[in-house]
N, C-alpha and C positions, 0 to 999 in steps of 0.2 A: 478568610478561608486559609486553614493551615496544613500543612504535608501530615499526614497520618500514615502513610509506612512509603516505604523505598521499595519497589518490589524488584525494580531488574536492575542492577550496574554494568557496567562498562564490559565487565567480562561474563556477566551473564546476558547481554543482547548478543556480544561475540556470537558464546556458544548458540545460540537461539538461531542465528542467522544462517551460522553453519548449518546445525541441524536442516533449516527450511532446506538449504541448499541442495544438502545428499538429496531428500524427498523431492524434491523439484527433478532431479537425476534419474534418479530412480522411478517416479511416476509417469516419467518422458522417455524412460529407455533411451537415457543423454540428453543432447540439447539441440538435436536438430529441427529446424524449424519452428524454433521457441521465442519469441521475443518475450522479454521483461520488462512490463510497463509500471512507470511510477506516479503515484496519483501527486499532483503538485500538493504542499512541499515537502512535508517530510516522509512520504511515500516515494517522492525520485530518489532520496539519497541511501533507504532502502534496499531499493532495487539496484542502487549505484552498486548499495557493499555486496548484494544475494550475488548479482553477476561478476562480481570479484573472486568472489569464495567459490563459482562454479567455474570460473576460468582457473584457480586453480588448483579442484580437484579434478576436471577433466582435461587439463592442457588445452583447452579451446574456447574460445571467446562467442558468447552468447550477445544477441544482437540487443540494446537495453532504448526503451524512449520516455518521453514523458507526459503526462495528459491532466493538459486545466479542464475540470468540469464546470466553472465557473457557470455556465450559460445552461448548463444540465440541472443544476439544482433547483428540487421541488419549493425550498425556502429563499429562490430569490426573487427581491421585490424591490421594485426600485421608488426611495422615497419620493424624488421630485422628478422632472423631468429633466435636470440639468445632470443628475448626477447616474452615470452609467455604468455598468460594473466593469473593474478592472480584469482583463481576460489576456492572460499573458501566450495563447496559442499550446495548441498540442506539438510533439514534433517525435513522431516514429522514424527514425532511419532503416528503408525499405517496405513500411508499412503493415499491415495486419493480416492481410488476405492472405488468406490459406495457413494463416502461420498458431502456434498454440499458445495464447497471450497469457502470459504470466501477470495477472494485475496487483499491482501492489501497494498498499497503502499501510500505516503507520498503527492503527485504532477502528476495528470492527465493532461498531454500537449499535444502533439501528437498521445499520443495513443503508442508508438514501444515498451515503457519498456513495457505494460502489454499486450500487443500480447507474447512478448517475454515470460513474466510471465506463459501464457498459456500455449505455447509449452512448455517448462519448467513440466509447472504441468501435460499435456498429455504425457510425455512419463514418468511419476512416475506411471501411471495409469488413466483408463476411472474415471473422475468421475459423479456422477451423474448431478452437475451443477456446475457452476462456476458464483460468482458474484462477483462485484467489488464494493470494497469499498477506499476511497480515503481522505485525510484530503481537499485539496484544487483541483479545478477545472479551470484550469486558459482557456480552450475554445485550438483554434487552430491546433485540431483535423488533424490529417491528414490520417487517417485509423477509419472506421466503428465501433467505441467502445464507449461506454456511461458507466457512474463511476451507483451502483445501490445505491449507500448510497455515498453523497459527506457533505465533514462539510461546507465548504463556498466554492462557485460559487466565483473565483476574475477574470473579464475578465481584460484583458492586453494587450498591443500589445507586437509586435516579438519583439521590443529592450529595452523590461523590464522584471527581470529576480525574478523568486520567490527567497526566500528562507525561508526553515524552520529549525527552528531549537530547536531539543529538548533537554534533560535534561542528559537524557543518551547518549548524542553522545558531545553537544555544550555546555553545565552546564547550558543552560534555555529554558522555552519553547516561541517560538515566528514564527511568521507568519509575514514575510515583503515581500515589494516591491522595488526593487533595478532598477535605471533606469543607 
């Protein structure tokens, strides 16, 4: 399996993340009562850089958590009975109720991980809304869900594979296409 094109670098997720950020601003009329939640892993550090970029275009610090779906997902099965899946905990500082969750994850494909994400965030608490914000949109939806802030639209078909990879997890920031 080999790289078939580079679609986002270093200074085009920049821009990407900023843009979400105005829109996150501006859809919220600011940031009160907003939390920024990041789907484990490369969705917390996401949301690490979105509430970065909105602390500072609004001078105010936006409350940010993080959320393993690990136990949410429709695809998990456990081979044996010895082996259990690794579930590293949610952790909201202040939590969800009543607040407008910003969920965020890295790759919009099917749509499972951020159903998952939901349930996930509904039984932390009601919260007043939940929207979704996402770095790449690659299409092939297979459940009722639409990203409310996406950085780039990349449509693809079923046997090309994204990947991103950022700084804090891979030592760069980039957006490919692997066929």
């Amino acid at each position: 399996m080999g790289q078939k094109a580079l679609v986002l670098d270093e200074q085009a997720i920049r821009r990407a993340l900023t843009r979400i950020a105005h829109q996150i601003i501006e859809k919220n009329k600011g940031i009160e009562d907003c939390v920024v939640v990041g789907i484990r892993t490369r969705g917390v550090y996401i949301a690490e850089r979105l509430a970065e970029r909105i602390r500072e275009i609004e001078g105010a610090s936006v409350a940010t958590g993080e959320l393993d779906i690990t136990l949410y997902r429709d695809d998990l099965t456990k081979v044996t009975e010895d082996q259990e899946p690794h579930v590293k905990g949610s952790d909201i500082p202040g939590g969800v109720k009543d607040k407008k969750v910003i969920l965020v994850d890295d790759v919009l494909y099917t749509g499972r991980t951020v159903r998952a994400g939901m349930d996930a965030i509904m039984d932390l608490g009601r919260p007043a809304q939940i929207q979704l914000a996402v770095l790449v949109d690659r299409g092939h939806r297979e459940l009722p869900i639409r990203a409310d802030y996406v950085g780039k639209n990349i449509p693809t078909s079923s046997s090309e594979r994204i990947v991103v990879e950022l700084e804090e997890v891979d030592g760069s920031d980039q957006v490919s296409i692997y066929e």
